[in-house]
C-alpha positions in Angstrom: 34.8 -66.9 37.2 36.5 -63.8 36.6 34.1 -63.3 33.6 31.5 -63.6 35.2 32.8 -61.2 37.6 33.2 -58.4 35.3 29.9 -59.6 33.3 28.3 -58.7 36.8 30.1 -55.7 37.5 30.2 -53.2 34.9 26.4 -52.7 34.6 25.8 -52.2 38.1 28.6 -49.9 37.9 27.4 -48.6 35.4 23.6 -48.3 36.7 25.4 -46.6 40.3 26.8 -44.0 38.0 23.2 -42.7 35.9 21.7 -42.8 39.2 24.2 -40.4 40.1 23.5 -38.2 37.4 20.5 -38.4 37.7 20.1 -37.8 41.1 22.4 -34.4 40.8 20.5 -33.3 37.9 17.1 -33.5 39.4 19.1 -31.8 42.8 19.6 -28.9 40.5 16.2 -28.1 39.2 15.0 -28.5 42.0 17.2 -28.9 45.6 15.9 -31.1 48.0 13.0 -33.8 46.0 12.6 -35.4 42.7 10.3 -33.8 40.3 6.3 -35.0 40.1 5.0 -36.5 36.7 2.3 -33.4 36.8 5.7 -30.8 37.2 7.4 -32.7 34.4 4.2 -32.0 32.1 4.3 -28.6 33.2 7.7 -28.6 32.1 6.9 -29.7 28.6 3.4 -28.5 27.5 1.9 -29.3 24.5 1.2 -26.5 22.4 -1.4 -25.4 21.3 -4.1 -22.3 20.3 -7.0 -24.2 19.4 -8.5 -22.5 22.7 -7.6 -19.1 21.8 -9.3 -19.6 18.0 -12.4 -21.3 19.3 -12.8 -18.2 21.5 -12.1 -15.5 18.9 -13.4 -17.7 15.6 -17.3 -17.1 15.7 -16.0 -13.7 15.6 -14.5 -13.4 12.4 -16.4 -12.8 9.0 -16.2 -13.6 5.7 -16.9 -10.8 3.1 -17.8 -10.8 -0.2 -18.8 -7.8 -2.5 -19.7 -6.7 -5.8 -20.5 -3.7 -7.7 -21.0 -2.8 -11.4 -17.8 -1.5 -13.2 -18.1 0.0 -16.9 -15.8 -1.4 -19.5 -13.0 1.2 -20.8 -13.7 2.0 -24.0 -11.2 2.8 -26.6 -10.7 6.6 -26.9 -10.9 6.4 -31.5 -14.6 4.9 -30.5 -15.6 8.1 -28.7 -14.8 9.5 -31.6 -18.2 11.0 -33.1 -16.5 10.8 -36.8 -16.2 7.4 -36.1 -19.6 6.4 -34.2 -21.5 6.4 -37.5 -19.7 3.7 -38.3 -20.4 1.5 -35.3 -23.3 -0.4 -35.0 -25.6 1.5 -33.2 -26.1 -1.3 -30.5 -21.9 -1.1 -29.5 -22.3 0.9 -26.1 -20.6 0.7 -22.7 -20.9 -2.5 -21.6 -20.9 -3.0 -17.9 -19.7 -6.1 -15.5 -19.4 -7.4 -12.4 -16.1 -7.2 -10.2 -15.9 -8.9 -7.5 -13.6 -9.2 -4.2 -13.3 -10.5 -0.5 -11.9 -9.8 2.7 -12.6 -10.3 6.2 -14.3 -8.2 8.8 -14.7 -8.6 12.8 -18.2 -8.6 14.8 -17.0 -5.8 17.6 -20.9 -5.4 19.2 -23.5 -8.3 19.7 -25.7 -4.9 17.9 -24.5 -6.6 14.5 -21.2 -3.8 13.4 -18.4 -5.1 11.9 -15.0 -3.2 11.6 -13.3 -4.0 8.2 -10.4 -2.5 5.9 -12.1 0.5 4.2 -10.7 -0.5 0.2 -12.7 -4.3 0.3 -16.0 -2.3 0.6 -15.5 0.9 -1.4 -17.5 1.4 -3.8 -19.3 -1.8 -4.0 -23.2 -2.0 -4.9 -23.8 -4.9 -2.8 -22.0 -6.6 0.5 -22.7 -10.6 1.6 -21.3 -11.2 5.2 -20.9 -15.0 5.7 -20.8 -16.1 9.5 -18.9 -18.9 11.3 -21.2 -21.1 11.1 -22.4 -20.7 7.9 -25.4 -17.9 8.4 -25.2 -14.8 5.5 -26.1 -12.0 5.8 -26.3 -8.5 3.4 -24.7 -5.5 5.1 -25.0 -2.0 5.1 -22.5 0.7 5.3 -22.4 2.8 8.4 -19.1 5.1 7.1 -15.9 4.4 6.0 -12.7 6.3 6.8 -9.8 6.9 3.9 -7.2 7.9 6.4 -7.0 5.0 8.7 -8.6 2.8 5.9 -11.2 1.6 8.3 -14.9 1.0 7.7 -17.9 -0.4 9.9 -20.8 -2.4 8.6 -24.1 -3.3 9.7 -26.2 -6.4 10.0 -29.6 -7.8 11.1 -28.5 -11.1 12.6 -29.8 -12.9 16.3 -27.4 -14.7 18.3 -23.9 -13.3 17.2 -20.9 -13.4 19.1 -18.8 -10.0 19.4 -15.2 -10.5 19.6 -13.1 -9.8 23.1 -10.8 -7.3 23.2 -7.1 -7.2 24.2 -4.6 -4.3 25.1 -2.3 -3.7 22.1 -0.7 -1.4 24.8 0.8 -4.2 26.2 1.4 -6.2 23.6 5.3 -6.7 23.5 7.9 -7.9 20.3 7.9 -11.8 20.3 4.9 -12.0 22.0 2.8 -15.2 19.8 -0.2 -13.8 17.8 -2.7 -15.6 15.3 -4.3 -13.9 12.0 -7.8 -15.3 11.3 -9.1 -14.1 8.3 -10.1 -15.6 4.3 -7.3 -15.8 2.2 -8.1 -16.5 -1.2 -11.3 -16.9 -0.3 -10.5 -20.3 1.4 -13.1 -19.5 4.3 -12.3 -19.2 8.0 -8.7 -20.0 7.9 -5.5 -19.5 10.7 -2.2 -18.4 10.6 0.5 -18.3 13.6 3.1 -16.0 13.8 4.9 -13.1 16.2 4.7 -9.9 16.9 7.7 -8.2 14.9 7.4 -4.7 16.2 4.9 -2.0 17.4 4.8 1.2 16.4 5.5 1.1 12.6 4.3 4.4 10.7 5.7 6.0 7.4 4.9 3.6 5.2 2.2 5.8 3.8 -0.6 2.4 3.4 -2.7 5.7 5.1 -2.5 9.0 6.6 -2.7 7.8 10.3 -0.4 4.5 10.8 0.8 3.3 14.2 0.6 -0.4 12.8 2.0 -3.8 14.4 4.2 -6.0 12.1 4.0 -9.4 12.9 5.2 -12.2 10.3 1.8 -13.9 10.4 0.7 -14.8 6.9 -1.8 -12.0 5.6 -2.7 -12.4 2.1 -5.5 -11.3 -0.4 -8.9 -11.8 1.8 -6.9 -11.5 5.1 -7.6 -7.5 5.0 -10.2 -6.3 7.7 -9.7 -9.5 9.7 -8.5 -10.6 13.7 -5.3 -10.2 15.0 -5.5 -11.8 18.1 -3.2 -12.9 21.4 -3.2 -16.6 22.5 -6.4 -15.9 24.4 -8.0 -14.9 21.7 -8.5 -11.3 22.3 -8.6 -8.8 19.6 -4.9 -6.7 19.4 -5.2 -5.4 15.4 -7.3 -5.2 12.1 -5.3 -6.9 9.4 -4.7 -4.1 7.0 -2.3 -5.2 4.6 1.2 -7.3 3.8 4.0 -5.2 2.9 5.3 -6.7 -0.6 6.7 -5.9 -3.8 5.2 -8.8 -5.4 2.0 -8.5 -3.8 2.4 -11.7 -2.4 3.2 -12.6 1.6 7.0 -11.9 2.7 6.7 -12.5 6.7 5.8 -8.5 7.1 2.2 -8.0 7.9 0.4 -5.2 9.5 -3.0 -4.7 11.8 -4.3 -1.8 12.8 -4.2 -1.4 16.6 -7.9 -2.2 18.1 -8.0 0.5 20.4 -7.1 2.8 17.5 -9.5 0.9 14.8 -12.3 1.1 17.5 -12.1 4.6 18.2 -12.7 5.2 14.9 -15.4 3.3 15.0 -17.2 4.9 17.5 -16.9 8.1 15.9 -18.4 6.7 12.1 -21.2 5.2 14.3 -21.6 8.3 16.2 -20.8 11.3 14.0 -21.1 9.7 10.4 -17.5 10.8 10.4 -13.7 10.4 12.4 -14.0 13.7 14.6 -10.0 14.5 15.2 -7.7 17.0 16.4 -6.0 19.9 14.1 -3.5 22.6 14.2 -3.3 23.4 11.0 0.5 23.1 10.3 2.6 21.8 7.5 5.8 20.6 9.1 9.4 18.2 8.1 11.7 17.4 10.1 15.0 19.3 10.8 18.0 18.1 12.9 19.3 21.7 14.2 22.8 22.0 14.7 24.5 20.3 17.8 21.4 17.8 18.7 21.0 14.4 17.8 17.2 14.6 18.0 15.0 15.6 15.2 13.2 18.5 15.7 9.9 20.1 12.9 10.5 23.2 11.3 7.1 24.4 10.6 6.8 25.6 6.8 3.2 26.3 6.6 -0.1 26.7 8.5 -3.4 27.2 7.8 -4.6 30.8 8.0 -8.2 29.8 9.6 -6.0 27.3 12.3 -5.7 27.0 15.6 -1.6 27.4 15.8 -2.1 30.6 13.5 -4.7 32.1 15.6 -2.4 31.3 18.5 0.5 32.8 17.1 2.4 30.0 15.3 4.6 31.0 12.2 6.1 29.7 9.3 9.4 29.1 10.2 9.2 28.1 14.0 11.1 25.3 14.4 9.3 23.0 17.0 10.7 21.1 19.8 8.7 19.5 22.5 4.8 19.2 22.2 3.6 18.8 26.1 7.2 19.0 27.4 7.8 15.1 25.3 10.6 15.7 22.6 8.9 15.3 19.1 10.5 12.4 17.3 8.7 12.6 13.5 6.8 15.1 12.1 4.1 12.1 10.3 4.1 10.5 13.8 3.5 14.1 15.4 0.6 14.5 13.1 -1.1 11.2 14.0 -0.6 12.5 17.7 -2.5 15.2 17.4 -4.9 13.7 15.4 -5.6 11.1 18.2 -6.5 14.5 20.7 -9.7 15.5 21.2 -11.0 19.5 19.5 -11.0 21.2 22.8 -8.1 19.9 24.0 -5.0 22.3 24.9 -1.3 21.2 24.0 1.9 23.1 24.8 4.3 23.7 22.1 8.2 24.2 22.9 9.5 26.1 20.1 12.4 28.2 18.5 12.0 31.3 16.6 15.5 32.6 15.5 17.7 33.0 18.8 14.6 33.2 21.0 12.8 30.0 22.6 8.8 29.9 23.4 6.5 28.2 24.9 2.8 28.9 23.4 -0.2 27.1 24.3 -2.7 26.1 21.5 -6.3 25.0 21.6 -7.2 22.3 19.4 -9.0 22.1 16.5 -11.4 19.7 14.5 -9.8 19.0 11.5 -11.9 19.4 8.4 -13.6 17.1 6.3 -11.1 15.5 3.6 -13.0 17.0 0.7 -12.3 20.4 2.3 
């Protein structure tokens, strides 16, 4: 009897004491009722981005050029002592190189933003579509320093990507990379947002990139960085390696930066920016913690020369905002408008100024 006793006993003991658990743990998540099968999905979503790449995907192009490259020759056959020797048929030789990359519809007009190195140079440019439409493009202009270039083609019923605010884009924030690797087609990688900001690296003249760990590889380049709605936040520029190969640091150029100069190629044929004409490094002066940029050139035609600038002024604020980096200074002024008036803080031996400059367009790179 007593058996059966305890044989009764200790599980319903047992069961009185998970129902206590359980009934304190579901008190503290949430004091006062039980949680609903719906708020205990909630709870535990599946995850998933298959919404955010069905939105952004139709978006994203393949690219694939070509262009005729001459053979090197070796320098002894150049040689006119030597060319009556040669059969008189041996000349340059010429083939095809080919590459890929990726490229994003940004106007339902038929442009396409793109890195600027898959398309240089090359004598001809197939766009392949989503769904499986090609297409040649054209070139509307290219841009060195951001190493940005826009395309153009004649296609009906093509989707233009949405765009996002890489302004508010924060660290950790999930992001997806849609782009061609290795010429795989249309193909998806998931990663974060490892910082903002990133510059110095000279990739280009103007870099203000965002580092995620998101694979980018060869054929990535001029494709979608996008958030988990599948807006546009960067243009896949490159993966910072020593091998060449991906090592969880890639970088996009911001889309409000990529499409500005956009506008301007489609607008101007060329990136219109601001100039001062300075050269400058940075300097830490003695007793301050913050860099300031001691200014060791500037163009005699320039805006801070005509507005009394010298070599030798060390500057310290630009608009009253500390400067932090002379390369990240430039790209700040770059980003201004010609027209546009700036206030430079400045030190010229034991005396401090304040000078206002106008600025100026800065020349074309082959000036």
């Amino acid at each position: 009897m007593r058996s059966v006793v305890q044989f009764i006993t200790w599980p319903a003991v047992a069961g009185i004491l998970a129902a206590a658990l359980i009934l304190q743990w579901t008190a503290a998540q949430k004091p006062g009722s039980a949680p609903t099968a719906a708020e205990l999905v909630q709870q535990n979503p599946r995850v998933s981005f298959a919404a955010a790449v069905q939105r952004a995907i139709p978006s994203v192009v393949n690219i694939y050029t070509a262009k005729l490259v001459q053979e090197r020759v070796p320098p002894i056959l150049e040689d006119p002592a030597y060319r009556r020797f040669l059969n008189s048929n041996n000349r340059r030789r010429e083939r095809l190189q080919r590459s890929l990359g990726s490229g994003v519809i940004v106007s339902p007009q038929g442009l396409i933003l793109t890195s600027g190195h898959i398309i240089s140079g090359a004598d001809q440019i197939l766009v392949r579509l989503h769904d499986g439409r090609t297409a040649l493009a054209e070139v509307v202009g290219s841009d060195a320093d951001t190493d940005l270039a826009v395309l153009k083609i004649d296609m009906e019923d093509i989707q233009a990507i949405s765009f996002g605010n890489p302004d508010q884009a924060r660290v950790g924030d999930v992001v997806l990379a849609i782009g061609n690797p290795y010429g795989f087609g249309h193909s998806v990688s998931q990663g974060i947002v490892s910082a903002l900001g990133r510059y110095g690296l000279r990739l280009s003249t103007y870099e203000d990139f965002i580092q995620t760990d998101a694979a980018i590889n060869e054929g990535n380049s001029g494709g979608a960085l996008i958030d988990t709605e599948g807006r546009l936040l960067g243009i896949n520029a490159a993966t910072f390696s020593r091998s060449r190969e991906f090592t969880g640091i890639g970088l996009a150029t911001p889309a409000d930066l990529a499409m500005g100069v956009a506008q301007d190629l489609v607008a101007y044929g060329r990136v219109i920016r601001g100039w001062m004409g300075l050269d400058v490094q940075n300097i830490f002066m003695t007793g301050s913690d913050t860099p300031s940029l001691l200014v060791t050139g500037t163009h005699p035609e320039g805006p801070a020369a005509r507005n009394g600038i010298r070599e030798g002024d060390i500057i310290t604020h630009i608009d009253m905002e500390p400067v932090v980096d002379g390369r990240l200074t430039m790209t700040q002024i770059a980003l201004l408008r010609p027209g546009d008036e700036v206030e430079l803080s400045l030190v010229r031996g034991a005396e401090e100024l304040n000078l206002h400059v106008i600025v100026g367009s800065r020349p074309p790179r082959s000036s």
